[in-house]
C-alpha positions, 0 to 999 in steps of 0.5 A: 538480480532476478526479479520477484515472481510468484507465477511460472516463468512458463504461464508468463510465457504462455500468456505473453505469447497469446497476448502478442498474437492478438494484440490487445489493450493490457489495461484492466477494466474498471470492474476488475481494479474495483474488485481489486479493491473490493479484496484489498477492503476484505484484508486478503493476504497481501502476497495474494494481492501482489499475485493477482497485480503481477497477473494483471502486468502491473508493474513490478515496482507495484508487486515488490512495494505491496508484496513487501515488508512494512518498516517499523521502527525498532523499539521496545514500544513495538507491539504497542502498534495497533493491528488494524493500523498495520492491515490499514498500511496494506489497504493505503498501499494498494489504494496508492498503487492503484491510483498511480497505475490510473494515472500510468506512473510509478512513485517512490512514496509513502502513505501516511498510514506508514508514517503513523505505524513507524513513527509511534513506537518512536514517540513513546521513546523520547520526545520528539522535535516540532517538526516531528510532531507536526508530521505525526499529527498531520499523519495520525489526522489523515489516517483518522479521516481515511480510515476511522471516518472521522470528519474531513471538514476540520482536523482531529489533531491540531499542534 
Protein backbone atom coordinates (compact mmCIF):
# COMPACT_ATOMS: atom_id res chain seq x y z
CA UNK A 1 0.00 0.00 0.00
CA UNK A 2 1.57 3.51 -1.01
CA UNK A 3 1.71 5.74 1.75
CA UNK A 4 0.02 9.26 1.70
CA UNK A 5 2.27 12.05 0.54
CA UNK A 6 1.65 15.73 -0.49
CA UNK A 7 5.42 16.58 -1.11
CA UNK A 8 7.55 15.17 -4.33
CA UNK A 9 8.84 12.01 -3.88
CA UNK A 10 12.19 14.26 -5.34
CA UNK A 11 11.98 17.17 -2.63
CA UNK A 12 11.81 14.26 0.09
CA UNK A 13 14.82 12.86 -1.39
CA UNK A 14 16.45 15.83 -1.58
CA UNK A 15 16.09 16.96 1.93
CA UNK A 16 16.72 13.55 3.42
CA UNK A 17 20.16 13.52 1.55
CA UNK A 18 21.03 16.96 2.73
CA UNK A 19 19.68 15.86 6.24
CA UNK A 20 21.87 12.60 6.25
CA UNK A 21 24.96 14.50 5.28
CA UNK A 22 24.93 16.85 8.13
CA UNK A 23 23.72 14.91 10.52
CA UNK A 24 21.26 17.02 12.55
CA UNK A 25 18.79 16.55 15.35
CA UNK A 26 15.28 16.36 13.22
CA UNK A 27 13.24 17.52 16.51
CA UNK A 28 11.17 20.82 15.75
CA UNK A 29 11.89 23.83 17.95
CA UNK A 30 9.56 24.92 20.50
CA UNK A 31 8.84 28.24 18.31
CA UNK A 32 8.12 26.41 15.30
CA UNK A 33 5.44 23.69 17.12
CA UNK A 34 4.06 26.97 18.83
CA UNK A 35 3.73 28.67 15.36
CA UNK A 36 2.08 25.37 14.66
CA UNK A 37 -0.39 26.09 16.95
CA UNK A 38 -0.72 29.46 16.34
CA UNK A 39 -2.21 28.14 12.36
CA UNK A 40 -4.10 25.58 13.79
CA UNK A 41 -6.05 28.36 16.37
CA UNK A 42 -6.39 30.68 12.99
CA UNK A 43 -8.51 27.48 11.43
CA UNK A 44 -6.06 27.11 8.29
CA UNK A 45 -6.92 24.05 6.17
CA UNK A 46 -6.52 21.04 7.59
CA UNK A 47 -4.57 19.34 4.43
CA UNK A 48 -2.10 22.45 4.81
CA UNK A 49 -1.73 21.50 8.58
CA UNK A 50 -1.01 18.03 7.66
CA UNK A 51 1.87 19.44 4.97
CA UNK A 52 3.60 21.64 7.07
CA UNK A 53 3.57 18.21 9.84
CA UNK A 54 4.52 15.47 6.94
CA UNK A 55 7.56 18.50 6.01
CA UNK A 56 8.67 18.75 9.81
CA UNK A 57 9.17 14.29 9.80
CA UNK A 58 6.42 13.95 11.88
CA UNK A 59 5.03 10.73 11.69
CA UNK A 60 2.76 9.43 9.32
CA UNK A 61 0.04 8.20 11.34
CA UNK A 62 0.06 12.05 12.66
CA UNK A 63 -0.46 13.35 8.61
CA UNK A 64 -3.04 10.54 7.91
CA UNK A 65 -5.11 11.31 11.44
CA UNK A 66 -5.15 15.44 10.85
CA UNK A 67 -5.16 15.24 7.04
CA UNK A 68 -8.10 12.52 7.52
CA UNK A 69 -11.72 12.65 7.46
CA UNK A 70 -13.85 13.58 10.53
CA UNK A 71 -16.54 10.45 11.26
CA UNK A 72 -20.02 11.48 12.04
CA UNK A 73 -22.78 9.75 12.61
CA UNK A 74 -24.97 9.25 9.70
CA UNK A 75 -28.67 10.43 10.42
CA UNK A 76 -31.05 12.89 9.21
CA UNK A 77 -29.77 15.21 12.45
CA UNK A 78 -26.60 15.76 10.77
CA UNK A 79 -26.49 19.33 9.66
CA UNK A 80 -27.63 20.00 13.34
CA UNK A 81 -23.74 19.51 14.05
CA UNK A 82 -22.45 23.09 14.72
CA UNK A 83 -19.64 24.43 12.50
CA UNK A 84 -17.50 25.44 15.10
CA UNK A 85 -17.53 22.03 16.55
CA UNK A 86 -16.18 20.60 13.46
CA UNK A 87 -13.35 23.14 13.05
CA UNK A 88 -12.83 22.74 17.05
CA UNK A 89 -12.51 18.56 16.26
CA UNK A 90 -9.62 19.72 13.73
CA UNK A 91 -7.92 22.19 16.34
CA UNK A 92 -8.18 19.04 19.36
CA UNK A 93 -6.58 16.69 16.76
CA UNK A 94 -3.73 18.76 16.09
CA UNK A 95 -3.31 19.87 19.68
CA UNK A 96 -3.27 15.83 20.60
CA UNK A 97 -0.75 15.30 17.67
CA UNK A 98 1.50 17.68 18.98
CA UNK A 99 1.44 16.67 22.35
CA UNK A 100 2.08 12.78 21.43
CA UNK A 101 5.16 14.01 19.32
CA UNK A 102 6.32 15.73 22.74
CA UNK A 103 6.34 12.91 24.41
CA UNK A 104 7.76 10.93 20.93
CA UNK A 105 4.75 8.24 20.82
CA UNK A 106 1.74 7.81 18.79
CA UNK A 107 -1.98 6.93 19.99
CA UNK A 108 -4.98 5.39 18.45
CA UNK A 109 -7.35 8.12 20.23
CA UNK A 110 -10.09 10.14 19.92
CA UNK A 111 -10.79 13.78 21.57
CA UNK A 112 -13.44 14.18 22.92
CA UNK A 113 -14.49 16.83 20.63
CA UNK A 114 -14.83 13.90 18.09
CA UNK A 115 -16.84 12.22 20.64
CA UNK A 116 -19.23 15.21 20.98
CA UNK A 117 -19.54 15.75 16.96
CA UNK A 118 -20.44 12.16 16.41
CA UNK A 119 -22.46 11.45 18.93
CA UNK A 120 -25.00 14.40 18.74
CA UNK A 121 -26.99 13.58 15.56
CA UNK A 122 -27.22 10.01 17.61
CA UNK A 123 -28.92 11.75 20.56
CA UNK A 124 -31.65 13.56 18.65
CA UNK A 125 -32.56 10.01 16.99
CA UNK A 126 -33.72 7.98 20.08
CA UNK A 127 -32.77 7.84 23.39
CA UNK A 128 -29.67 6.63 24.48
CA UNK A 129 -28.49 3.92 27.39
CA UNK A 130 -26.84 5.59 30.62
CA UNK A 131 -23.63 4.95 29.82
CA UNK A 132 -24.08 6.64 26.82
CA UNK A 133 -25.30 9.84 28.32
CA UNK A 134 -22.76 9.85 30.59
CA UNK A 135 -20.12 9.65 28.03
CA UNK A 136 -21.92 12.51 26.30
CA UNK A 137 -21.96 14.56 29.22
CA UNK A 138 -18.49 14.13 30.17
CA UNK A 139 -17.52 14.95 26.45
CA UNK A 140 -19.76 17.97 25.78
CA UNK A 141 -18.06 19.30 29.55
CA UNK A 142 -14.67 18.94 28.23
CA UNK A 143 -15.43 20.31 24.97
CA UNK A 144 -17.41 23.27 26.83
CA UNK A 145 -13.97 23.82 29.03
CA UNK A 146 -11.50 23.67 26.41
CA UNK A 147 -13.23 25.52 23.81
CA UNK A 148 -15.95 27.90 24.97
CA UNK A 149 -13.90 28.55 28.12
CA UNK A 150 -16.12 27.63 30.68
CA UNK A 151 -15.11 27.26 34.39
CA UNK A 152 -12.83 23.97 34.70
CA UNK A 153 -13.55 24.12 38.59
CA UNK A 154 -16.99 22.58 38.56
CA UNK A 155 -18.73 20.58 35.70
CA UNK A 156 -21.36 22.07 33.22
CA UNK A 157 -23.04 18.86 32.51
CA UNK A 158 -23.87 16.71 35.35
CA UNK A 159 -25.98 13.37 34.82
Amino acid sequence: MDQLSFIPEALVRTLQQGKAAANLDTRCSSSTLEMLRLLASLDVPRELLACMLEMAEFSMHHVRYLAGPLVLHRSLWSDATPGWLKVACVQDRFELILSEYEQEQVGDYATPTEVLAYMMPATMEAPMHRNYVDLYLWSGNEVMKNTIGCPKTQPVFMS
